[in-house]
PDB file of N, CA, C and O in Angstrom:
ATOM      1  N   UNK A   1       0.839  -1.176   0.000  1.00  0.00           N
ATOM      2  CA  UNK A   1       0.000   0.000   0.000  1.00  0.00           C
ATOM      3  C   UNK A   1       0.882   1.236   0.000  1.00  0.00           C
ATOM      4  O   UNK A   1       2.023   1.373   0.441  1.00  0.00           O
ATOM      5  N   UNK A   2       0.081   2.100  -0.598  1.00  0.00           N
ATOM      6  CA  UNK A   2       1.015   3.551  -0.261  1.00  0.00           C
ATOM      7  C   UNK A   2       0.608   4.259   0.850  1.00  0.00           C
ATOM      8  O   UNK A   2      -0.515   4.556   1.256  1.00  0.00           O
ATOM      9  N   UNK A   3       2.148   4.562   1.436  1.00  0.00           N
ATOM     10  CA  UNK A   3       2.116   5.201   3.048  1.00  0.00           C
ATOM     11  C   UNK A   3       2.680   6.669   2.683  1.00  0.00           C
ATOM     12  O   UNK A   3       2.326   7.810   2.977  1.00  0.00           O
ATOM     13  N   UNK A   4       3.474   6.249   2.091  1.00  0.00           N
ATOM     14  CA  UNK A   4       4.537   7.233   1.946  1.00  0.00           C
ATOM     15  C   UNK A   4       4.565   8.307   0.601  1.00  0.00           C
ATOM     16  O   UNK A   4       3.503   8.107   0.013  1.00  0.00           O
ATOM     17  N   UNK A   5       5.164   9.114   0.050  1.00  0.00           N
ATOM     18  CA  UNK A   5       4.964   9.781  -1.076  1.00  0.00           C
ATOM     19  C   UNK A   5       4.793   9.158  -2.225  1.00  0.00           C
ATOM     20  O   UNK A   5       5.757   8.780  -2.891  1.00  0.00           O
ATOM     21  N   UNK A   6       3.194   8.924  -2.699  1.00  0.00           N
ATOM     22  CA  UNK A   6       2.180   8.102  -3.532  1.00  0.00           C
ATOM     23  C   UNK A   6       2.757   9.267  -4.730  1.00  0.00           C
ATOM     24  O   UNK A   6       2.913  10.482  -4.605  1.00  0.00           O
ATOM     25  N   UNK A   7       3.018   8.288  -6.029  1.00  0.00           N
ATOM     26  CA  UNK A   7       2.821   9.043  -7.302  1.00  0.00           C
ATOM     27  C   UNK A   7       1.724   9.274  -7.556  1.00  0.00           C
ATOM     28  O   UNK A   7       0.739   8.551  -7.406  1.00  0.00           O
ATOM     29  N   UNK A   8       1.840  10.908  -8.201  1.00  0.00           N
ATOM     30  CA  UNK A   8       0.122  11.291  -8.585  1.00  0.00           C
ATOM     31  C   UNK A   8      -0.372  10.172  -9.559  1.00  0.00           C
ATOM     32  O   UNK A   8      -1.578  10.279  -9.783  1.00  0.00           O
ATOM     33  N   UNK A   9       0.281   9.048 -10.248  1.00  0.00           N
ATOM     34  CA  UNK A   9      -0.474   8.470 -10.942  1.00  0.00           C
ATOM     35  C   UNK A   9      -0.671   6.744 -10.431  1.00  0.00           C
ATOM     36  O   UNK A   9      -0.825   5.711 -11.082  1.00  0.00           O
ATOM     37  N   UNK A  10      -0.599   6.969  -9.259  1.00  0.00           N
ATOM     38  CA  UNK A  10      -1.366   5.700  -8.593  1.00  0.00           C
ATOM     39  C   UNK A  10      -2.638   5.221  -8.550  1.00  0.00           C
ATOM     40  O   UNK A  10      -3.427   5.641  -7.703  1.00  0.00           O
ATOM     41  N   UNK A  11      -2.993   4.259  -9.485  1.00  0.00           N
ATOM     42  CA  UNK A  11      -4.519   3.752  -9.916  1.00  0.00           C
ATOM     43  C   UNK A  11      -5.192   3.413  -8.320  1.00  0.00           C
ATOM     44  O   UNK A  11      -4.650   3.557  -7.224  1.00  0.00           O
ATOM     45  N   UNK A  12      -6.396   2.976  -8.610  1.00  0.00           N
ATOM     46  CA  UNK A  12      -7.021   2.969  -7.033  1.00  0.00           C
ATOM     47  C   UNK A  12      -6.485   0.797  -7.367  1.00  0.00           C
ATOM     48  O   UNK A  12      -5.823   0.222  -6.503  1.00  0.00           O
ATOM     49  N   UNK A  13      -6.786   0.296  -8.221  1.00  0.00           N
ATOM     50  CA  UNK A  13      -6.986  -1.353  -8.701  1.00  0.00           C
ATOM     51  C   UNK A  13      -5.311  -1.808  -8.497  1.00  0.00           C
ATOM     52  O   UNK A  13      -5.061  -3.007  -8.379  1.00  0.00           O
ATOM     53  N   UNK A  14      -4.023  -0.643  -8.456  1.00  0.00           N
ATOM     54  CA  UNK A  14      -2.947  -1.138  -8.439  1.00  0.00           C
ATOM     55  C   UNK A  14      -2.545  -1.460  -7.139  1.00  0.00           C
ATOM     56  O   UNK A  14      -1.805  -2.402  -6.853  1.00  0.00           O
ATOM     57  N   UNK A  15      -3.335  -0.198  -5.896  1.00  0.00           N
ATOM     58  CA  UNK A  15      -2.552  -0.438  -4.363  1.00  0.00           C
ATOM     59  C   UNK A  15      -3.823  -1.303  -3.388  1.00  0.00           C
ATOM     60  O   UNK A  15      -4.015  -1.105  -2.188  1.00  0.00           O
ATOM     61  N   UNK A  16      -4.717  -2.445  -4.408  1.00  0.00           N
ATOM     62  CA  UNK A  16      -5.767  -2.680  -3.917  1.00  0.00           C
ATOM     63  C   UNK A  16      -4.975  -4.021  -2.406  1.00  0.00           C
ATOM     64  O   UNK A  16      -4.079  -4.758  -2.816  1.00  0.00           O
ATOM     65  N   UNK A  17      -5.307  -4.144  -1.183  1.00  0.00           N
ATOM     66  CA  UNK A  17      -4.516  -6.032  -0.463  1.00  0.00           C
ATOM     67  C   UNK A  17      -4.818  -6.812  -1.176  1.00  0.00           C
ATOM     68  O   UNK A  17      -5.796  -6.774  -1.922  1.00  0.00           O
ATOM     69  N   UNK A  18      -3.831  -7.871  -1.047  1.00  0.00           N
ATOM     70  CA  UNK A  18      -4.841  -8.960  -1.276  1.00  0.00           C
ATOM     71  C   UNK A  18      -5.939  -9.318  -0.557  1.00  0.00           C
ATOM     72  O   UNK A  18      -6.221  -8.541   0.355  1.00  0.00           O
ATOM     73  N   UNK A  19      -6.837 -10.531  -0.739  1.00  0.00           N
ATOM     74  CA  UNK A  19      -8.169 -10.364  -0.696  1.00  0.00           C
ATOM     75  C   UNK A  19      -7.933 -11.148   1.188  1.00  0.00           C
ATOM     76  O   UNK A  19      -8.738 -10.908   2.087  1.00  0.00           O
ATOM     77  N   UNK A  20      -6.976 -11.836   1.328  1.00  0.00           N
ATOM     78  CA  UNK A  20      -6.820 -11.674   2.860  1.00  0.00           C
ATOM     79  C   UNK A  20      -6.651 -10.603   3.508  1.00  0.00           C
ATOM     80  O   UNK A  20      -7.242 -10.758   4.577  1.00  0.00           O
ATOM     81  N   UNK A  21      -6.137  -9.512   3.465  1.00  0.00           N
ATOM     82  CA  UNK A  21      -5.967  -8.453   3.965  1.00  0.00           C
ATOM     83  C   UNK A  21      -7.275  -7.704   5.073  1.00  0.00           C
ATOM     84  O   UNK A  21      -8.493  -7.808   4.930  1.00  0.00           O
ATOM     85  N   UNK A  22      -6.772  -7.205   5.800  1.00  0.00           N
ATOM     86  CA  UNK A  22      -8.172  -6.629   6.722  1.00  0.00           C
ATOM     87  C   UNK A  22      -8.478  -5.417   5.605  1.00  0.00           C
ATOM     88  O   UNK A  22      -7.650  -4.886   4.865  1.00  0.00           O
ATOM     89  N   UNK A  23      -9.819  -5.156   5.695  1.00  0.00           N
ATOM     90  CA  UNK A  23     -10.354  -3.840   5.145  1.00  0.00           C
ATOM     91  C   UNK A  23     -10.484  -3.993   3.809  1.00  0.00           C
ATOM     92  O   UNK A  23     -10.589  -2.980   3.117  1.00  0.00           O
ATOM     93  N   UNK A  24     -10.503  -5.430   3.147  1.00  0.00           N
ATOM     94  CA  UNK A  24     -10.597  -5.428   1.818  1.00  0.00           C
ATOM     95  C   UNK A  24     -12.033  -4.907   0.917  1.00  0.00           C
ATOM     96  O   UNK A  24     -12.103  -4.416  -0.209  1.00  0.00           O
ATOM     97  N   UNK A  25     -12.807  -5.142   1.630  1.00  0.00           N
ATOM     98  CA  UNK A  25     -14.406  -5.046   1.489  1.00  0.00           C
ATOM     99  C   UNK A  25     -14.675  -3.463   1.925  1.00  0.00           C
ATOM    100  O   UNK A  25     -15.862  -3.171   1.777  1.00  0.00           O
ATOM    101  N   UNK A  26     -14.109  -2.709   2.272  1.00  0.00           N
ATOM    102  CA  UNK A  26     -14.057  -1.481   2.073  1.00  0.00           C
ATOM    103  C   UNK A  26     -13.459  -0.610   0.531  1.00  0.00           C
ATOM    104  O   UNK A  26     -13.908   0.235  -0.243  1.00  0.00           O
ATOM    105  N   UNK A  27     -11.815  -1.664   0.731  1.00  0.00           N
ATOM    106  CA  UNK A  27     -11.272  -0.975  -0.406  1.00  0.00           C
ATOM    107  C   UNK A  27     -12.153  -1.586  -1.494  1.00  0.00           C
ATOM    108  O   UNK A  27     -12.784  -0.777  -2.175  1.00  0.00           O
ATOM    109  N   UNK A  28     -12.304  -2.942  -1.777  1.00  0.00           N
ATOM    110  CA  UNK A  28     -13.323  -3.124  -3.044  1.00  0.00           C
ATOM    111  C   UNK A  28     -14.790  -2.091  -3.237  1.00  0.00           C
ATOM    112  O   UNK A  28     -15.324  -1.675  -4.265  1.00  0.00           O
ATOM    113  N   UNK A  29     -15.014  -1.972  -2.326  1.00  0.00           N
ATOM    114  CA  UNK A  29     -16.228  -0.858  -2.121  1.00  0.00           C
ATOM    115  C   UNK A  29     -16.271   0.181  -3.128  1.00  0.00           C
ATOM    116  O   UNK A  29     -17.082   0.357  -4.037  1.00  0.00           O
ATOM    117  N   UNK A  30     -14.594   1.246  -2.581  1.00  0.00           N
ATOM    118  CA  UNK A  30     -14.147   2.301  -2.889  1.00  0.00           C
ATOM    119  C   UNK A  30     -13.448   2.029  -4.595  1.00  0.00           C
ATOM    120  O   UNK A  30     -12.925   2.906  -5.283  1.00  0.00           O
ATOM    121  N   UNK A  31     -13.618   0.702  -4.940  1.00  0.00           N
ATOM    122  CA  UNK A  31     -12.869   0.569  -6.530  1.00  0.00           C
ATOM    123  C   UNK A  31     -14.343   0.659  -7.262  1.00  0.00           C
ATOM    124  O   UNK A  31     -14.505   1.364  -8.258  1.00  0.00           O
ATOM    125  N   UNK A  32     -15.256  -0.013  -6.757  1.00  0.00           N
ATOM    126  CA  UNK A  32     -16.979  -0.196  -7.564  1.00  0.00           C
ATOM    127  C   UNK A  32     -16.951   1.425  -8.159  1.00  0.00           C
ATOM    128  O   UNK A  32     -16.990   1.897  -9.295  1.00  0.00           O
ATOM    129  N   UNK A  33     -16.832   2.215  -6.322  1.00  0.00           N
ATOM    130  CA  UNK A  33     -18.000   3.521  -6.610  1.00  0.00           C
ATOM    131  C   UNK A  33     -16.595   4.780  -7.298  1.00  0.00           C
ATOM    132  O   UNK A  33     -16.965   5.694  -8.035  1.00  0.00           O
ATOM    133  N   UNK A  34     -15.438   4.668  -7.018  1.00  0.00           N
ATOM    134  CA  UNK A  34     -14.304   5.112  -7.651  1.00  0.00           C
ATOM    135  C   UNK A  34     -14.198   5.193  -9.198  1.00  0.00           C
ATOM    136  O   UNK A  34     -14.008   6.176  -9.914  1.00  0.00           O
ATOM    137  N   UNK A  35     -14.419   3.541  -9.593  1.00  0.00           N
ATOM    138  CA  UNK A  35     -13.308   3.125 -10.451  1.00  0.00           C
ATOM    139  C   UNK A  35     -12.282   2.245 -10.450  1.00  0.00           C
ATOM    140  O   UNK A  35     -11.440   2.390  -9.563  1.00  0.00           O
ATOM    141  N   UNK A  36     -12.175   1.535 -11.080  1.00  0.00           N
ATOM    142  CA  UNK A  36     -10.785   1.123 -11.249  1.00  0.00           C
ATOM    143  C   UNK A  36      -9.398   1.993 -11.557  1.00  0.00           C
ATOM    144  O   UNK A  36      -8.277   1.775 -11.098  1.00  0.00           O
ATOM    145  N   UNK A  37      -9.653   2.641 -12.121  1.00  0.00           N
ATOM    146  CA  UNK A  37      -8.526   3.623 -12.820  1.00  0.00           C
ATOM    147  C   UNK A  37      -8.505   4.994 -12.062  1.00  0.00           C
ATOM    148  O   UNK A  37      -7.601   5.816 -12.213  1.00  0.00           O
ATOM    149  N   UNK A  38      -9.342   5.128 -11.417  1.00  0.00           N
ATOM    150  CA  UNK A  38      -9.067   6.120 -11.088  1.00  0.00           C
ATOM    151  C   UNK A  38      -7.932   6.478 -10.385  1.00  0.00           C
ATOM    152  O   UNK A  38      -7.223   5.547 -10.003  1.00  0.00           O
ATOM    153  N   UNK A  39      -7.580   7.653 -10.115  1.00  0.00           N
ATOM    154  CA  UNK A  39      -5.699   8.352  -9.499  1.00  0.00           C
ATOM    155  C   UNK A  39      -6.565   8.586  -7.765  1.00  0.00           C
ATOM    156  O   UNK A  39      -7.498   9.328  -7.459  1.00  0.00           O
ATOM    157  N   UNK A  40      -5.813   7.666  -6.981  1.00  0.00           N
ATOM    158  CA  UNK A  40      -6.161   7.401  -5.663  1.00  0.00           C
ATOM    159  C   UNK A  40      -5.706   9.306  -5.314  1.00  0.00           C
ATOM    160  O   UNK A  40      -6.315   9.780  -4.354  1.00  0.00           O
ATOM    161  N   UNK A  41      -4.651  10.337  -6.102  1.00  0.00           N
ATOM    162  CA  UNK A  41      -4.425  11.396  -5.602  1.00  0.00           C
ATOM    163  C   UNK A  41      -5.811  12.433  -5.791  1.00  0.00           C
ATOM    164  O   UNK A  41      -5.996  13.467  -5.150  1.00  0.00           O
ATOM    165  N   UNK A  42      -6.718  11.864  -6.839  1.00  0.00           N
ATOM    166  CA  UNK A  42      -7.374  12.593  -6.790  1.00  0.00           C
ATOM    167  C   UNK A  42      -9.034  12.038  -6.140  1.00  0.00           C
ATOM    168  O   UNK A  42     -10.156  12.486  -6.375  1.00  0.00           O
ATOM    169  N   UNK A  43      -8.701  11.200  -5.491  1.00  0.00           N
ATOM    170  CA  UNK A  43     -10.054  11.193  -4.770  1.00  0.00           C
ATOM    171  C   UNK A  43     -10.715  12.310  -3.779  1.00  0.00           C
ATOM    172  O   UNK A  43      -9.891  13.181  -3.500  1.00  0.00           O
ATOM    173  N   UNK A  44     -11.713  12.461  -3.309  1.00  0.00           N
ATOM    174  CA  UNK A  44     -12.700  13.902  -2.536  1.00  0.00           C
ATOM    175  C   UNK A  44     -13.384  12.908  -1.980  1.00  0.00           C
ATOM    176  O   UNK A  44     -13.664  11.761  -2.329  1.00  0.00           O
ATOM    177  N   UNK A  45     -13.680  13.810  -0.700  1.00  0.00           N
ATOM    178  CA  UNK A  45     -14.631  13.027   0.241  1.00  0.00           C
ATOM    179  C   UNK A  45     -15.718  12.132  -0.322  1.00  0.00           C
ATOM    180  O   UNK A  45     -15.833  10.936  -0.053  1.00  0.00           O
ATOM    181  N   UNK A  46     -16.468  12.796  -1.094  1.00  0.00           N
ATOM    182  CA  UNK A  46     -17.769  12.103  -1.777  1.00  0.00           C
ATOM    183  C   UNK A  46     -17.344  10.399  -1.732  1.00  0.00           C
ATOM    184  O   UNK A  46     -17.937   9.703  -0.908  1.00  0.00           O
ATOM    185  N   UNK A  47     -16.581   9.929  -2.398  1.00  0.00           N
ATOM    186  CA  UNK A  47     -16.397   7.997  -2.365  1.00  0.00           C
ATOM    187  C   UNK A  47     -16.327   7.745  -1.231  1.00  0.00           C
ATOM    188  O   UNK A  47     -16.796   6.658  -0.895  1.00  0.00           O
ATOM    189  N   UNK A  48     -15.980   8.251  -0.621  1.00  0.00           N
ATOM    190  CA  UNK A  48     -15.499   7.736   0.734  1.00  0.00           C
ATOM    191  C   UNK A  48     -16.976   7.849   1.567  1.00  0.00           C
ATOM    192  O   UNK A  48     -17.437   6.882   2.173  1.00  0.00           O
ATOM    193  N   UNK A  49     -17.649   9.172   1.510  1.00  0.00           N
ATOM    194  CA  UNK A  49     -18.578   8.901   1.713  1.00  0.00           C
ATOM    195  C   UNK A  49     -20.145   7.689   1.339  1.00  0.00           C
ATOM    196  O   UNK A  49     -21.067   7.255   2.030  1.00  0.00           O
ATOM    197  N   UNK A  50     -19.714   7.536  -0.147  1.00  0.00           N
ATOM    198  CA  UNK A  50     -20.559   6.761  -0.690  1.00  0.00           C
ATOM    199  C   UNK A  50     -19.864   5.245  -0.493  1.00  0.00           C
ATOM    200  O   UNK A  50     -20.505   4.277  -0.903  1.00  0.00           O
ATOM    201  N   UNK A  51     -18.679   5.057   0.075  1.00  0.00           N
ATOM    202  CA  UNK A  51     -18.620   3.651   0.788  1.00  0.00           C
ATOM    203  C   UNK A  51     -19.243   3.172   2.162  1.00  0.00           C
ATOM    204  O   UNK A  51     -19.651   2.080   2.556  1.00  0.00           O
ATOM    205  N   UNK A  52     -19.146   4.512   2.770  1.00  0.00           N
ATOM    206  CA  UNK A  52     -19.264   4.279   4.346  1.00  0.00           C
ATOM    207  C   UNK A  52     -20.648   4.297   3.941  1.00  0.00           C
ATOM    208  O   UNK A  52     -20.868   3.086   3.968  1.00  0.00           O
ATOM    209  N   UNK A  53     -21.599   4.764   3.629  1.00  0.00           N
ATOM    210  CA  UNK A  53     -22.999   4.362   4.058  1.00  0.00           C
ATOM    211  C   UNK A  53     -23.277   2.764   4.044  1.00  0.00           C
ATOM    212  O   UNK A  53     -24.070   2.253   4.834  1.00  0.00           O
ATOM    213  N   UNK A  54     -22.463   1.924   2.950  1.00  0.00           N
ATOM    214  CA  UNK A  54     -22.892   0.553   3.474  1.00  0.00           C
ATOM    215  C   UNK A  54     -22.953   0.244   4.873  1.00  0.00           C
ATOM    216  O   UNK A  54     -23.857  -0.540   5.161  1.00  0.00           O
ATOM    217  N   UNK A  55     -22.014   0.771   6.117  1.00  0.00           N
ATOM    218  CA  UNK A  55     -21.990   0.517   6.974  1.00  0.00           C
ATOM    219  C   UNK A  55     -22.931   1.791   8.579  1.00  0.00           C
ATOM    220  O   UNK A  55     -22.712   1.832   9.790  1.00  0.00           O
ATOM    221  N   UNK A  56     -23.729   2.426   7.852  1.00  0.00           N
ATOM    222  CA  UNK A  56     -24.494   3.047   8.736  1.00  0.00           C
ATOM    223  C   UNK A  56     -25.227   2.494   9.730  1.00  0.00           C
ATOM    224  O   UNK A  56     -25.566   3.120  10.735  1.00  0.00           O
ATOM    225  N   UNK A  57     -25.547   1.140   9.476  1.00  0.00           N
ATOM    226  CA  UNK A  57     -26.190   0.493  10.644  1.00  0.00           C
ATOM    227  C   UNK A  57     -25.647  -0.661  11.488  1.00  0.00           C
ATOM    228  O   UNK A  57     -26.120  -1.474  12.282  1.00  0.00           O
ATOM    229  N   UNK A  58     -23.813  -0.225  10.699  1.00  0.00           N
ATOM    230  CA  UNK A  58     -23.287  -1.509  11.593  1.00  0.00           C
ATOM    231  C   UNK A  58     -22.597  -0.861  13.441  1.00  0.00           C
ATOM    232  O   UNK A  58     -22.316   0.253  13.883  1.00  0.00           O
ATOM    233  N   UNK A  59     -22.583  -1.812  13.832  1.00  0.00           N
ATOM    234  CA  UNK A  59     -21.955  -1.466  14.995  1.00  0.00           C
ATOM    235  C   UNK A  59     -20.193  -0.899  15.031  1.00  0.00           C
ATOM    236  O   UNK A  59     -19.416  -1.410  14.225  1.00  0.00           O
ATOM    237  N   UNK A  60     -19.763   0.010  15.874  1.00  0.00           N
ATOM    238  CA  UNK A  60     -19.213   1.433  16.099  1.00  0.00           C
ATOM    239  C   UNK A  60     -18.150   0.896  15.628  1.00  0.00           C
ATOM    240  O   UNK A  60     -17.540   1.517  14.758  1.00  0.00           O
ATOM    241  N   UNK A  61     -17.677  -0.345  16.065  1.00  0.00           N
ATOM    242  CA  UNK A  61     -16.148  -0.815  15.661  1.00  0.00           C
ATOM    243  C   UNK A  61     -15.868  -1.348  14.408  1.00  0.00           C
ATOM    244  O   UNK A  61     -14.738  -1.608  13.994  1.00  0.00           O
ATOM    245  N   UNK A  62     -17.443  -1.587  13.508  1.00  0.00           N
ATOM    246  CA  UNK A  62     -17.403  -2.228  12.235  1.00  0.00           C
ATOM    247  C   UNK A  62     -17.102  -1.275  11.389  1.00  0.00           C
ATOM    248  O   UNK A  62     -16.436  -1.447  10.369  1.00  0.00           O
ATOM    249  N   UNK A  63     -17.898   0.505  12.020  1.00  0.00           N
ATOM    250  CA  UNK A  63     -17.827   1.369  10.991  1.00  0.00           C
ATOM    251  C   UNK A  63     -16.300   1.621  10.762  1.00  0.00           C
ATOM    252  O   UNK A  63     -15.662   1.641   9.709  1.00  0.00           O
ATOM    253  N   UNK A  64     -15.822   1.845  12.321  1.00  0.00           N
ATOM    254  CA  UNK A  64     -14.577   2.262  12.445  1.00  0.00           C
ATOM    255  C   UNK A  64     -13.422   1.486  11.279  1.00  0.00           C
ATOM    256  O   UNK A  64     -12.821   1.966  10.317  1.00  0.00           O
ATOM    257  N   UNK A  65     -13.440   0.209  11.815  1.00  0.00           N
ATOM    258  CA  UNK A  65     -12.688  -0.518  11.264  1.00  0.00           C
ATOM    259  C   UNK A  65     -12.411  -0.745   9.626  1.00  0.00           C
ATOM    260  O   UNK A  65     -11.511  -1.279   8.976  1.00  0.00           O
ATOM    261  N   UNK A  66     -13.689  -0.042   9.297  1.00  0.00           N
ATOM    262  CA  UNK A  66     -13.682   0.413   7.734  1.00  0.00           C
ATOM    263  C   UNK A  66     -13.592   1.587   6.893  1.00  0.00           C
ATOM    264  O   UNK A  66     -13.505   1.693   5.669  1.00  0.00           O
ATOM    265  N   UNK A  67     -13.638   2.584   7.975  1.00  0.00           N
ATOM    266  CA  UNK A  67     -13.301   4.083   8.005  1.00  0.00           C
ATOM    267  C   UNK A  67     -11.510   3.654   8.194  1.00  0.00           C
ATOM    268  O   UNK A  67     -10.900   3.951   7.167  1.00  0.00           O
ATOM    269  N   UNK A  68     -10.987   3.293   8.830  1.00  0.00           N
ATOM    270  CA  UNK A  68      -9.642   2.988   9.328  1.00  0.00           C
ATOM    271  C   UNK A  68      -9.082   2.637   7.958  1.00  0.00           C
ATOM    272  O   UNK A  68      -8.310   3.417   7.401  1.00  0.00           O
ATOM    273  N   UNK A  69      -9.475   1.398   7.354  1.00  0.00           N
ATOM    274  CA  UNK A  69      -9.102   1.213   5.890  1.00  0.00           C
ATOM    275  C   UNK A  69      -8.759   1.832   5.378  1.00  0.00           C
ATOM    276  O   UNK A  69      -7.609   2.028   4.985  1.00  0.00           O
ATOM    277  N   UNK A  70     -10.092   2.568   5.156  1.00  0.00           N
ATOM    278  CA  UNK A  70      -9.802   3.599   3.926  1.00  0.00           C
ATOM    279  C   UNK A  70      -8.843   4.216   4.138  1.00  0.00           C
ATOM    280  O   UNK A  70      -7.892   3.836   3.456  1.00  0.00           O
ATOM    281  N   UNK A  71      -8.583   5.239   4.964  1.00  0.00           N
ATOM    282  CA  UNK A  71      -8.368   6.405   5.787  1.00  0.00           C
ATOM    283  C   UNK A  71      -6.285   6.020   5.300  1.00  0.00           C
ATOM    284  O   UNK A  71      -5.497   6.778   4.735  1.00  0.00           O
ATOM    285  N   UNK A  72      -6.033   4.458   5.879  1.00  0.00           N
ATOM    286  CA  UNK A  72      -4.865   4.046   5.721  1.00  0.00           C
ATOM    287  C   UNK A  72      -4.384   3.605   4.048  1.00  0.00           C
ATOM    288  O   UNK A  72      -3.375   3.172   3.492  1.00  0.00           O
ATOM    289  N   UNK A  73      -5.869   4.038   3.645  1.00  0.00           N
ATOM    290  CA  UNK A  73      -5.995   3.352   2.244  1.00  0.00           C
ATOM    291  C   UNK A  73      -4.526   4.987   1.224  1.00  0.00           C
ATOM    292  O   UNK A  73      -3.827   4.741   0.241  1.00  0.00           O
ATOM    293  N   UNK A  74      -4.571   6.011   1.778  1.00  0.00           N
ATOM    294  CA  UNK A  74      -4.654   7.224   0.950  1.00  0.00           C
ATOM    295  C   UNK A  74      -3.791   7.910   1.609  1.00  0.00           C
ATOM    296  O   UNK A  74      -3.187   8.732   0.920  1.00  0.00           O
ATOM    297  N   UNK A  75      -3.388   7.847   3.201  1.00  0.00           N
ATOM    298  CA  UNK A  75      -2.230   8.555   4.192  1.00  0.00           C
ATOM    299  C   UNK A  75      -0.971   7.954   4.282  1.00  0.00           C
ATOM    300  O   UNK A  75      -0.102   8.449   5.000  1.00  0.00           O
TER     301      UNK A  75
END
């Protein structure tokens, strides 16, 4: 994953875990409503928002734990 200084042309489908990975079902989330191709530098709140509503009715540590994903998905 990228932690560190991400090239602006980092696809969202290139820095996806593998499918063991924690938080995968977030990041697949964020490739549906993204894109595949899209440049992870230019994502805006909006996807991120339109992932997390899958989880509006889950319990605090489920949301978290998929907010966390992402969040590690892009910092």
């Amino acid at each position: 994953m990228c932690h560190i200084a991400c090239p602006e042309d980092v696809r969202v489908r290139r820095v996806l875990p593998r499918p063991a990975d924690p938080g995968r079902r977030a990041l697949a989330r964020l490739t549906a409503v993204a894109g595949p191709d899209y440049p992870v530098a230019a994502l805006t709140p909006e996807p991120y928002a339109a992932v997390m509503e899958r989880w509006t009715s889950a319990a605090a540590a489920t949301w978290n734990r998929h907010l966390s994903a992402l969040v590690s998905f892009t910092t």
